[in-house]
C-alpha positions in Angstrom: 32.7 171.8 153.1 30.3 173.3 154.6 26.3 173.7 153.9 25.5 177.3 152.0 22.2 178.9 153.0 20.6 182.4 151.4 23.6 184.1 151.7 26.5 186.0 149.9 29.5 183.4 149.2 32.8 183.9 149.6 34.4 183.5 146.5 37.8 182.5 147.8 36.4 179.2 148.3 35.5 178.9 144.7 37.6 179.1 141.7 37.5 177.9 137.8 39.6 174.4 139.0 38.0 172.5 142.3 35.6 173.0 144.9 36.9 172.0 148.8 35.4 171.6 152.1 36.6 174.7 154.5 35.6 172.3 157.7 38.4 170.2 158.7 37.9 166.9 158.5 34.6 166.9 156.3 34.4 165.0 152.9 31.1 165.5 152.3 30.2 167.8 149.4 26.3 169.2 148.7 25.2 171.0 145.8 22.6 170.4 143.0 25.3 169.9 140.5 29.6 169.6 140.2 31.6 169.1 137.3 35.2 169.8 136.3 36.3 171.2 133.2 39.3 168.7 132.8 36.6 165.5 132.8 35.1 163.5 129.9 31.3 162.7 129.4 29.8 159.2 130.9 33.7 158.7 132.3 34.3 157.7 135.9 36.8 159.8 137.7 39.3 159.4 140.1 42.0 161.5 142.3 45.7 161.8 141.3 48.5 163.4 144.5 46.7 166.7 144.2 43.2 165.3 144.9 42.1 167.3 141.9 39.4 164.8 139.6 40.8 163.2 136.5 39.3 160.7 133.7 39.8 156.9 134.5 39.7 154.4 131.9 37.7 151.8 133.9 34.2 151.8 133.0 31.4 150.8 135.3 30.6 148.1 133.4 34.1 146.3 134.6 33.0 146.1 138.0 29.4 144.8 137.7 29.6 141.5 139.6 33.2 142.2 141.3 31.4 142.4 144.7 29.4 139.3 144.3 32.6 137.5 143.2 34.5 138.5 146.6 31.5 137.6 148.4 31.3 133.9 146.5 35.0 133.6 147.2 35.8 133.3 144.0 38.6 135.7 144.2 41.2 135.4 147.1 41.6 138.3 149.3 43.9 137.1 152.1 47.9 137.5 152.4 49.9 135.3 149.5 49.9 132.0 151.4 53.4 130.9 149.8 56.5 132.6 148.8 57.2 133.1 144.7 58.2 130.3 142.7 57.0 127.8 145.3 53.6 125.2 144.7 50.4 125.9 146.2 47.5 123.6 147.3 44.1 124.9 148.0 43.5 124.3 152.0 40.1 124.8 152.1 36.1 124.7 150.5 36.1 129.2 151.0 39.2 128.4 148.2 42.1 129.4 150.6 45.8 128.4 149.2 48.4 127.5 151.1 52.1 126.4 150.6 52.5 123.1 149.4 55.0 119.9 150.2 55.4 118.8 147.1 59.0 120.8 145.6 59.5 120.9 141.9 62.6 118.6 142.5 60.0 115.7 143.6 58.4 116.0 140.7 60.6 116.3 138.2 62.3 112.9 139.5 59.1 111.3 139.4 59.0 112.4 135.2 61.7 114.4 133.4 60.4 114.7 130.1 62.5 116.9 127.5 60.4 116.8 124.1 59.7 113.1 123.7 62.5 111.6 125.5 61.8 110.5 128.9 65.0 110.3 131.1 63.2 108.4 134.7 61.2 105.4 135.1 57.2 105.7 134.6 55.2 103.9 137.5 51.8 102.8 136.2 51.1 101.5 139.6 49.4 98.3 137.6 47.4 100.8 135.3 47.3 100.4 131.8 48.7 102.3 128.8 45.6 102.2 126.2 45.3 103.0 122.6 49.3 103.1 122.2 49.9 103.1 118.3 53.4 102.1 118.6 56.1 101.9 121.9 59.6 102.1 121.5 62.0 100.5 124.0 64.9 99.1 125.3 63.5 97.2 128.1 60.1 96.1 129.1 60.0 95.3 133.1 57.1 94.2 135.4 54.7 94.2 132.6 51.9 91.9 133.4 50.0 91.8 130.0 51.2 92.5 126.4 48.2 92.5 123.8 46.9 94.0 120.3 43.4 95.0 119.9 40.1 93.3 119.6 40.7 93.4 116.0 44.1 93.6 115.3 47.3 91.8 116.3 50.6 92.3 118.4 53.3 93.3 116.1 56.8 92.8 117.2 58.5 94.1 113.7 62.0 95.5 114.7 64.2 93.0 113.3 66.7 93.2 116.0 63.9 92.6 118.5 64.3 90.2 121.5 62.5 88.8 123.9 64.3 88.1 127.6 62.4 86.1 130.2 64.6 84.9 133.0 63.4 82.8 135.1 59.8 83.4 134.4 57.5 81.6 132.1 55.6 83.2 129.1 52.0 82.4 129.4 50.5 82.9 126.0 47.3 82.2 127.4 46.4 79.1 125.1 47.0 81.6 121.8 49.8 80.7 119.2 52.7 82.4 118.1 53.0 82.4 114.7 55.2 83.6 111.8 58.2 83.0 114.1 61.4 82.8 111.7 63.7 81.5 114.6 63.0 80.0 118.2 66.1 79.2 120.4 65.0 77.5 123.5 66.3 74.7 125.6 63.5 73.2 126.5 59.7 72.8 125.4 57.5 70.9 126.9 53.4 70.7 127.9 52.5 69.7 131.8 49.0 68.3 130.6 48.4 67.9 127.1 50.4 66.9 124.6 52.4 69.5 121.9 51.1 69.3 118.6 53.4 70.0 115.6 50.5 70.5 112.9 53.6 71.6 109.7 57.3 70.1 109.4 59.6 70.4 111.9 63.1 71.0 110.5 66.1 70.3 112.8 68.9 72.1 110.5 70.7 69.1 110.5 70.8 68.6 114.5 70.2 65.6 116.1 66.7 65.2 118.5 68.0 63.7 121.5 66.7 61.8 124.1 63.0 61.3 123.3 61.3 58.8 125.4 58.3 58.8 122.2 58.5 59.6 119.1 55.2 59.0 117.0 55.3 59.6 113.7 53.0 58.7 110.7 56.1 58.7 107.6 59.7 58.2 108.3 61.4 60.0 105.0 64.4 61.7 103.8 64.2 64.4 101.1 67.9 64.5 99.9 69.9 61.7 98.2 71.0 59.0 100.6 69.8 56.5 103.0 68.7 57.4 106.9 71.1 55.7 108.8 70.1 54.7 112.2 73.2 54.7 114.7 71.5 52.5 117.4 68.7 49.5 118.4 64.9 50.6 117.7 63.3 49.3 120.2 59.9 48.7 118.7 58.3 47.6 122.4 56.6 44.1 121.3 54.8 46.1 118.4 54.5 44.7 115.3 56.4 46.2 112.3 54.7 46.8 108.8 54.4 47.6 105.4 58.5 46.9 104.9 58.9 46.4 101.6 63.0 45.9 102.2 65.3 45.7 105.0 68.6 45.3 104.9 70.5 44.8 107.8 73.4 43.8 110.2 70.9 42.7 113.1 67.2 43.5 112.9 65.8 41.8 115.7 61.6 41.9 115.3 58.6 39.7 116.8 57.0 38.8 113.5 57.3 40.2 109.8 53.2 40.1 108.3 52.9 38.0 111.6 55.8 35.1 110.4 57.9 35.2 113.4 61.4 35.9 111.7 64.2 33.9 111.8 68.0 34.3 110.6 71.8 34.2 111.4 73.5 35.4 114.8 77.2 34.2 114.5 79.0 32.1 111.7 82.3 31.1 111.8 84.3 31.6 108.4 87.6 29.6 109.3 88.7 26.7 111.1 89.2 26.5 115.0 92.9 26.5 116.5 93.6 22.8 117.3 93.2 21.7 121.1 95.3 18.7 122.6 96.0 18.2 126.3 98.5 21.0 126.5 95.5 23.4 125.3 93.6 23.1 128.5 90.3 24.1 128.4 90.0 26.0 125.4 87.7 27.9 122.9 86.4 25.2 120.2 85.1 27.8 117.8 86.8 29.0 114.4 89.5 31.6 114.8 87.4 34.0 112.2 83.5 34.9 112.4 80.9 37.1 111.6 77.8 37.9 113.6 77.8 37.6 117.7 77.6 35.2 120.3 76.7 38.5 122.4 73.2 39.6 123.1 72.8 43.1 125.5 71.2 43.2 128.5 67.5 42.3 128.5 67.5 41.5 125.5 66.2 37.7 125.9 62.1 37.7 125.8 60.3 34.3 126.9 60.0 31.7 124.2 63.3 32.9 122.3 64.7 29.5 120.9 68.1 29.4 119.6 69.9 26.6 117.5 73.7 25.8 117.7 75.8 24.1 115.5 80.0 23.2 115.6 81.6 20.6 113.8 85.0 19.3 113.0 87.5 16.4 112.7 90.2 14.9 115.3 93.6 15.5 113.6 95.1 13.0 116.1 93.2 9.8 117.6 94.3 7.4 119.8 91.7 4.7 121.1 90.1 5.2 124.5 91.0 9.2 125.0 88.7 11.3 126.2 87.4 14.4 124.7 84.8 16.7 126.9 82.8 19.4 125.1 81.5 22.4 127.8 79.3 25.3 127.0 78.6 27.3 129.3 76.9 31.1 129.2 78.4 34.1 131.4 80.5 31.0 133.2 77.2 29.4 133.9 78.1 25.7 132.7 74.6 25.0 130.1 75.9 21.3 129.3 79.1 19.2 129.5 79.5 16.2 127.5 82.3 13.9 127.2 83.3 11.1 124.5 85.6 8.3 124.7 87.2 7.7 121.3 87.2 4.2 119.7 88.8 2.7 117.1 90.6 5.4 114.7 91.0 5.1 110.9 93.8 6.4 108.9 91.4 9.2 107.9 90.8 11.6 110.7 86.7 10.8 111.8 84.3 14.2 112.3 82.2 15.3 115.3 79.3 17.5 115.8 78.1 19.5 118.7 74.1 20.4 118.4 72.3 22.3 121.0 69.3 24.2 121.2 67.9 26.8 124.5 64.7 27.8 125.0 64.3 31.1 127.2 61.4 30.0 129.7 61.3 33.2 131.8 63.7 36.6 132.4 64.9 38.4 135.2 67.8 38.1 137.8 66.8 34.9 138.2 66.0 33.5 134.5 65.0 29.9 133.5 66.7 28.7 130.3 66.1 25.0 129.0 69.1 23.7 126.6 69.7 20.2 125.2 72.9 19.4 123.8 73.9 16.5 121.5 77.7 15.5 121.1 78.4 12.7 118.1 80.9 11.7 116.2 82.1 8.4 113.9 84.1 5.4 115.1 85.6 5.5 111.8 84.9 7.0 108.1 82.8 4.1 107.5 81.1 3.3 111.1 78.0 4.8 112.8 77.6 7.8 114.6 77.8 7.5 118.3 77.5 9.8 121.1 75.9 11.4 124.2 73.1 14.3 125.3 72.7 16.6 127.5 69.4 18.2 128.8 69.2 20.4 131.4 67.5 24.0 132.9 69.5 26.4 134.1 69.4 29.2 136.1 70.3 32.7 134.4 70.8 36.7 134.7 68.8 38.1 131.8 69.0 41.8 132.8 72.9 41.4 132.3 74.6 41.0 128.7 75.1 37.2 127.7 77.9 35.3 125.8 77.8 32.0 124.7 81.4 30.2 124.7 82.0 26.5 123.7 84.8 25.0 124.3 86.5 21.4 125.0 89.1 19.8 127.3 91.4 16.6 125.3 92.6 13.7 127.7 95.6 11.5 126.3 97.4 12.4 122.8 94.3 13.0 120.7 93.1 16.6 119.5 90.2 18.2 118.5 89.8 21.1 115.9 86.4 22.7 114.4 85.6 23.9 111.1 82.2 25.0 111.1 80.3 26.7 113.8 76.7 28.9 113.3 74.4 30.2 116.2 70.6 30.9 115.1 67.6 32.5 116.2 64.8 29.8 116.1 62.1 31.7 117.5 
């Protein structure tokens, strides 16, 4: 519109609703005062299609700051860097966006969560989970370190809880485990100290098998009944005290309140089979016995002394016949002795075969010393005549040992026993 001067104006330019330039193309409108009858007080005012003025509910208070904002870029004012629905990064410092790599899919395989139920696998990357007041699971894999808190302790209280470790070990970390109800393992066992059982072990009436040392301070049984021991205790040259009773088949010991032990190996309860010279060489000893003439595999110590005894009659004895007694261990010939009978009585006359061995050293190659007496009556009324043996003998200690005696006739005498015994001296 154009400047008015001193002058009469033309009232079609003028009416009750607006006020317009007449220039074309000029926006600029001068006067000392407008206003608009269709306008509130203290309002700002905008345009609607028919550039006439109208009320706007913005104030000017709503845009103090707005240009300082877009010149902080605070507020972005370029094109939408991404399309809708997709993730946005910020690209640069001036706070530019732009689209981003990451979909929605990548994420929600990394964690699906519905509610409280988590569907994937969490990755910690070898973080911790802190202040957890109680985790629920079926498994727990690659977990480094399980622990309570400085004050308080692990609980595991599900009662169908377990425990899996295959092929790993479970360092505890020198602490205990305690309160355990039930432990099912195969094998426990300490690679430098030794495992201390500090309460009672019970076994559930199992067997403990293959120990290589069991040191104990009080060998008991609570129930009724005796402890029955199926095999040899090997005591290993240690003395065995405080026994107030033993009783049993063999007990083999070093010394009882430092007496050295001795006692019964073999005893014959019946009389021997008769030999003649149709016998051959055969066993002299009583058909029945009780005991052994057995002892195991290394089971002689240097300085065991044994003592044997067999005696008997000649059923049948005819002057100048010859009767040889041979005892011999694992085939290993200790002594043979042989008697020349003399003049017989109507009652049969009675022998007696003595021997004692001395072990003097073990091993593959073992040193045993025996002597051997064989004696017997002319008649009942005569002297005792006979022969001895003495002799050391090479022997196999680490192998089991059995002691046979038995005796070769000559002519038409025989020979029969009817007492034999085999003792420990020493």
């Amino acid at each position: 519109m154009s400047s008015y001067k001193t002058r009469a104006r033309d009232k079609g330019n003028i009416n009750n609703d607006y006020v317009k330039a007449t220039r074309s193309g000029t926006t600029i409108v001068n006067g000392s005062s407008l206003s608009a009858s269709n306008l509130q007080a203290n309002m700002p005012v905008k345009t609607d299609n028919a550039l006439v003025l109208q009320s706007t509910k913005l104030e000017i208070s709503d845009t103090n700051g707005l240009q300082s904002a877009l010149d902080s870029g605070v507020l972005y004012q370029g094109t939408l860097p991404a399309p809708i629905g997709a993730l946005v990064k910020i690209s640069d410092t001036t706070g530019n966006v732009e689209n981003s790599t990451i979909t929605e899919a990548d994420v929600n395989n990394k964690v699906s969560k519905s509610g409280d139920t988590m569907t994937g696998n969490l990755n910690l990357g070898s973080n911790d989970i802190d202040s957890v007041g109680n985790i629920e699971v079926i498994t727990l894999d690659g977990v480094q370190l399980i622990s309570g808190t400085n004050t308080q302790d692990l609980l595991l209280n599900n009662a169908g809880f377990n425990i899996s470790i295959p092929n790993c070990n479970l360092n505890l970390n020198n602490n205990s485990i305690e309160n355990v109800n039930n432990l099912q393992t195969n094998s426990i066992s300490a690679t430098t100290t030794d495992i201390n059982i500090n309460n009672r072990l019970l076994v559930n009436s199992n067997d403990i098998l293959d120990v290589d040392l069991l040191e104990i301070n009080k060998l008991g049984k609570n129930g009724s009944g005796d402890i029955s021991i199926q095999s040899d205790i090997d005591v290993n040259n240690f003395d065995l005290k405080f026994v107030s009773n033993i009783d049993a088949v063999n007990l083999q010991v070093s010394s009882i309140n430092s007496i050295t032990p001795v006692g019964g190996l073999y005893s014959g309860i019946s009389d021997g089979n008769v030999i003649n010279a149709s016998s051959g060489l055969s066993d002299l000893l009583p058909t029945s016995s009780v005991g052994s003439l057995n002892i195991p595999a290394n089971g002689f110590k240097v300085g065991d002394a044994y003592h044997l005894v067999v005696a008997g009659i000649f059923p049948s004895e005819v002057k100048n016949d010859d009767i040889t007694i041979e005892i011999s261990q694992n085939g290993t010939i200790l002594g043979s002795l042989t008697l020349t009978l003399k003049n017989p009585d109507i009652t049969p006359s009675n022998f007696e075969v003595e021997a004692d061995f001395i072990i003097r050293s073990i091993g593959v190659t073992g040193s045993l010393a025996s002597n051997i007496d064989f004696t017997f009556n002319e008649d009942v009324d005569s002297k005792f005549e006979g022969t001895r043996s003495t002799t050391i003998t090479t022997i196999d200690t680490t192998t089991a040992s059995t002691l046979n005696i038995k005796a070769l006739v000559s002519g038409s005498s025989s020979i029969q026993s009817r007492l034999a015994y085999l003792r420990k001296q020493y």
